[in-house]
C-alpha positions as CSV (number, residue, x, y, z in Angstrom):
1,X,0.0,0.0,0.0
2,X,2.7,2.6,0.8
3,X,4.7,2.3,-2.5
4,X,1.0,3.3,-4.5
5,X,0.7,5.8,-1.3
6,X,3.7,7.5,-2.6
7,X,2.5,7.9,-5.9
8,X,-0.3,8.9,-5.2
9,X,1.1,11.8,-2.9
10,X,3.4,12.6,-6.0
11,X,0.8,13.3,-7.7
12,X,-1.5,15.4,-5.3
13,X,2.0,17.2,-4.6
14,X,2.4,18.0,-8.3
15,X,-1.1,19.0,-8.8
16,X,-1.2,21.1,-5.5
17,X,2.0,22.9,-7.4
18,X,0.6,23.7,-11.0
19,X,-3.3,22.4,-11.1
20,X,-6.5,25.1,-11.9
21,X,-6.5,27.0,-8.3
22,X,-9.4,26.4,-6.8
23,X,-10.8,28.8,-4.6
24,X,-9.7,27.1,-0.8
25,X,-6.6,25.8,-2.0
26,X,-5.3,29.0,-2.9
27,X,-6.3,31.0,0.1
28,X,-4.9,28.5,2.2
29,X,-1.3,28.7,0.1
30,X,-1.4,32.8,0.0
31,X,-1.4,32.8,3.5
32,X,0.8,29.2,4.1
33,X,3.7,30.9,1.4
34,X,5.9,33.6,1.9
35,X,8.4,35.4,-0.5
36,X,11.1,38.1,0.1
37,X,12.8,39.6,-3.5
38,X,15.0,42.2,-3.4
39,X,17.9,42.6,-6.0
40,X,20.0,40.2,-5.3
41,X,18.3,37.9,-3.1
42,X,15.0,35.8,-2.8
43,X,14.2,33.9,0.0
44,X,10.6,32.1,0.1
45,X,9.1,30.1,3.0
46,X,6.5,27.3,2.8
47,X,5.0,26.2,5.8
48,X,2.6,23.1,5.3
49,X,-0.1,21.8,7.6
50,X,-1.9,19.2,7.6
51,X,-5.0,20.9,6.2
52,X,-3.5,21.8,3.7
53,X,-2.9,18.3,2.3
54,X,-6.8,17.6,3.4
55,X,-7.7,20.8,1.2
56,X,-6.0,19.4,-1.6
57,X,-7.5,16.2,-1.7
58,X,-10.8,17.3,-0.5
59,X,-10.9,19.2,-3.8
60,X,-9.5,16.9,-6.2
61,X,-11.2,14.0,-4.6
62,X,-7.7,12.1,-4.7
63,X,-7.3,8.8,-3.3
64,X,-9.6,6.8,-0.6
65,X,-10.6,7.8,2.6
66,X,-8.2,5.3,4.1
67,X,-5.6,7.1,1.9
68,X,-6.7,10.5,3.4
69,X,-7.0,9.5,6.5
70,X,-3.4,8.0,6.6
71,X,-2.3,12.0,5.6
72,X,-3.8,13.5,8.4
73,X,-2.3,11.0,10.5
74,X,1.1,10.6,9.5
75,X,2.0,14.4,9.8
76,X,-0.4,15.8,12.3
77,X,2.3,15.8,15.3
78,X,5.2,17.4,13.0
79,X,5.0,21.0,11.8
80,X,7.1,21.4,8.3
81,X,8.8,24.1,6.7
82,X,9.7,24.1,3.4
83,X,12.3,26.9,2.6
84,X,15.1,28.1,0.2
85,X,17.3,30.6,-0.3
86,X,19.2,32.0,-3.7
87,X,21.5,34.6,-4.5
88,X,20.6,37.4,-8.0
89,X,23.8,38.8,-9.2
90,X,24.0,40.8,-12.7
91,X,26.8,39.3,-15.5
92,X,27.2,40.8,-18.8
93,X,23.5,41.4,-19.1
94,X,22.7,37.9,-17.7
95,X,21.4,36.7,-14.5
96,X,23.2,34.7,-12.2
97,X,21.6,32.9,-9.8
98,X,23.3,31.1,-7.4
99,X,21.5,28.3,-4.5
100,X,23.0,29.1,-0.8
101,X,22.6,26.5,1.9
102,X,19.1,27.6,3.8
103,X,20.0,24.9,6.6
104,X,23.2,26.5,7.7
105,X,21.0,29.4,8.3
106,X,17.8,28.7,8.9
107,X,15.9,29.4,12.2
108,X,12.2,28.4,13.5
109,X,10.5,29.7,16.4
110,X,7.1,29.1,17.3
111,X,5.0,31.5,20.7
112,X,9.0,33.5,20.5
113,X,10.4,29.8,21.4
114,X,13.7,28.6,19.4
115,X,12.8,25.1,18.3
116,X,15.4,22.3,16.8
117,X,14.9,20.6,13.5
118,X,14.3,17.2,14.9
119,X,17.0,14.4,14.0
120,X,16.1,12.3,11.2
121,X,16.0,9.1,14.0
122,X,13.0,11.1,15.8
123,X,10.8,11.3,12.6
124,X,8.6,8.8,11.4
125,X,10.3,6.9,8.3
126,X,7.7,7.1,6.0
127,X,7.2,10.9,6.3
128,X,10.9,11.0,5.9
129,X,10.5,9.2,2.8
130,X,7.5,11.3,1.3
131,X,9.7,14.5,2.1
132,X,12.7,12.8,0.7
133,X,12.1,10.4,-2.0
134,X,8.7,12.4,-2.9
135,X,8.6,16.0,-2.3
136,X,11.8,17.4,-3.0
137,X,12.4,15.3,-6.3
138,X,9.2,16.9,-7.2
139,X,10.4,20.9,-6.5
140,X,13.7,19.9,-8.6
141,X,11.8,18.2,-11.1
142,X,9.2,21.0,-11.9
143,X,10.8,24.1,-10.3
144,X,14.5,23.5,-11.8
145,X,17.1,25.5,-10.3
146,X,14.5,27.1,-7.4
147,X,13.3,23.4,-6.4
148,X,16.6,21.9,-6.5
149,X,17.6,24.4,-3.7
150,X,14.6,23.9,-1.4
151,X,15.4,22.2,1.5
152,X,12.5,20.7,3.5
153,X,12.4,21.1,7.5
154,X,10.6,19.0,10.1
155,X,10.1,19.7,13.9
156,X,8.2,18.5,16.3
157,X,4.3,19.6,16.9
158,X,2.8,17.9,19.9
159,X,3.6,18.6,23.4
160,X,3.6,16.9,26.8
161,X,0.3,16.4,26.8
162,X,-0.4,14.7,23.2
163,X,-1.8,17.9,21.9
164,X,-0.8,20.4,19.0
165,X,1.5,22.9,19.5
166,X,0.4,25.0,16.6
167,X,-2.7,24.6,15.1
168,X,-4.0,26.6,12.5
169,X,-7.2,26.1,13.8
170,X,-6.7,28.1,16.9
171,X,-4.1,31.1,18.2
172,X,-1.1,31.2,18.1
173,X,2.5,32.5,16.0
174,X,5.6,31.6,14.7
175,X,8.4,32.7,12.6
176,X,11.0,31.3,10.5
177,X,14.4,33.6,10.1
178,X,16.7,32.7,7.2
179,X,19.8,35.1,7.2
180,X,18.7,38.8,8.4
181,X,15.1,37.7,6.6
182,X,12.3,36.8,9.3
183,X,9.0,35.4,7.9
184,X,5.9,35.4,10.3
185,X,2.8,33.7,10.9
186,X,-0.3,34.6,12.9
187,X,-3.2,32.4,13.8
188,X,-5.8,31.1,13.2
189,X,-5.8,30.5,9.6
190,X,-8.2,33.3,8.0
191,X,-8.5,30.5,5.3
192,X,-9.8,28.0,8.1
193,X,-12.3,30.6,9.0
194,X,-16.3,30.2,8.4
195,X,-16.6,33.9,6.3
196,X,-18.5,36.0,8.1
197,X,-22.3,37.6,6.4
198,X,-23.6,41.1,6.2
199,X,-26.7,41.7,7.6
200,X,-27.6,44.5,5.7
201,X,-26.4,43.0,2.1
202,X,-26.0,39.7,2.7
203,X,-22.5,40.4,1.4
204,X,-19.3,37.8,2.4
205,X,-16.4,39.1,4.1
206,X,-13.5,37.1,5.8
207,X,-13.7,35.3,8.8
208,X,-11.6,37.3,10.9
209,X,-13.5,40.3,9.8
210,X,-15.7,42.0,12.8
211,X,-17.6,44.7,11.5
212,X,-18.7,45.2,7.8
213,X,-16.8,47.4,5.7
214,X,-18.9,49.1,4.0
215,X,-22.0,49.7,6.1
216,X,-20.1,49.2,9.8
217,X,-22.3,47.3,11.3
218,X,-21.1,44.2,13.4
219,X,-20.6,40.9,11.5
């Protein structure tokens, strides 16, 4: 089952990457991706829940429910970070771009707390082999020079008690600094949110929205 299970996630990966965008996927990933661009640098941060992987094959309808199932719970007690980090510099009219090491520089903090990548002997094998056999083969493959300078990054996500550290269902923050470049995150997910209705127009707004725009009163 796991050898069509990684196929299957290949797929969903690639799709996730370059499908149609539908509308939940991609307010999920404009909020789940970050980029910073300046002249001679781009740096660009992925963080990827577990919804997110439940989004995608809610709306593609990929795979069974076992198969969906076995998503949720393979990753729901790691949070990972997919990150990279490349340097612009002008030649003779040309752009150079070179690939810098994101893990020699790389740091995640989640509620202002430094956390460590977990060791490779502290992961689950088979999400080990879905980021490494699977996900990164599919950046290179389909993002060329970018994706074969992402680097993938997996720390822990449950705490004493069992429970998720940070859930994108509830509040909570976290950062990732590469170099002098700090991305942050803020939740809940507005994505995750039920929008939020206009009394007076019936009008859709946000879920983290408390009064109406337009008309001011209270959502």
């Amino acid at each position: 089952m796991i050898n069509k299970f990684t196929i299957l996630f290949s797929i969903i990966f690639s799709l996730s990457l370059f499908s149609q965008q539908k509308t939940a996927i991609e307010r999920m990933t404009e909020e789940i991706q970050q980029i910073k661009q300046t002249t001679k640098s781009i740096k660009l941060v992925w963080w990827i829940p577990t919804e997110f992987w439940e989004a995608v094959m809610n709306e593609q309808n990929a795979g069974t429910m076992e198969q969906r199932d076995y998503v949720v719970n393979l990753f729901k007690d790691y949070t990972i970070v997919v990150a990279g980090d490349y340097s612009l510099a002008a030649n003779n009219g040309a752009l150079d771009f070179t690939v810098n090491d994101v893990r020699k520089s790389l740091i995640f903090s989640e509620n202002g707390k430094v956390v460590p990548i977990l060791d490779d002997s502290d992961i689950d094998s088979e999400v080990l082999k879905m980021m490494n056999d699977t996900m990164k083969p599919v950046f290179a493959q389909m993002l060329g020079t970018i994706g074969s300078g992402i680097d993938v990054f997996i720390f822990n996500n449950k705490d004493s008690a069992g429970k998720r550290i940070l859930d994108p269902y509830k509040k909570g923050n976290f950062s990732v600094k590469i170099g002098k470049d700090i991305f942050e995150w803020n939740l809940p997910l507005v994505s995750l949110m039920k929008e939020k209705v206009c009394k007076t127009d019936s009008a859709k707004f946000p879920g983290n929205y408390v009064y109406c725009p337009f008309h001011g009163t209270e959502l």
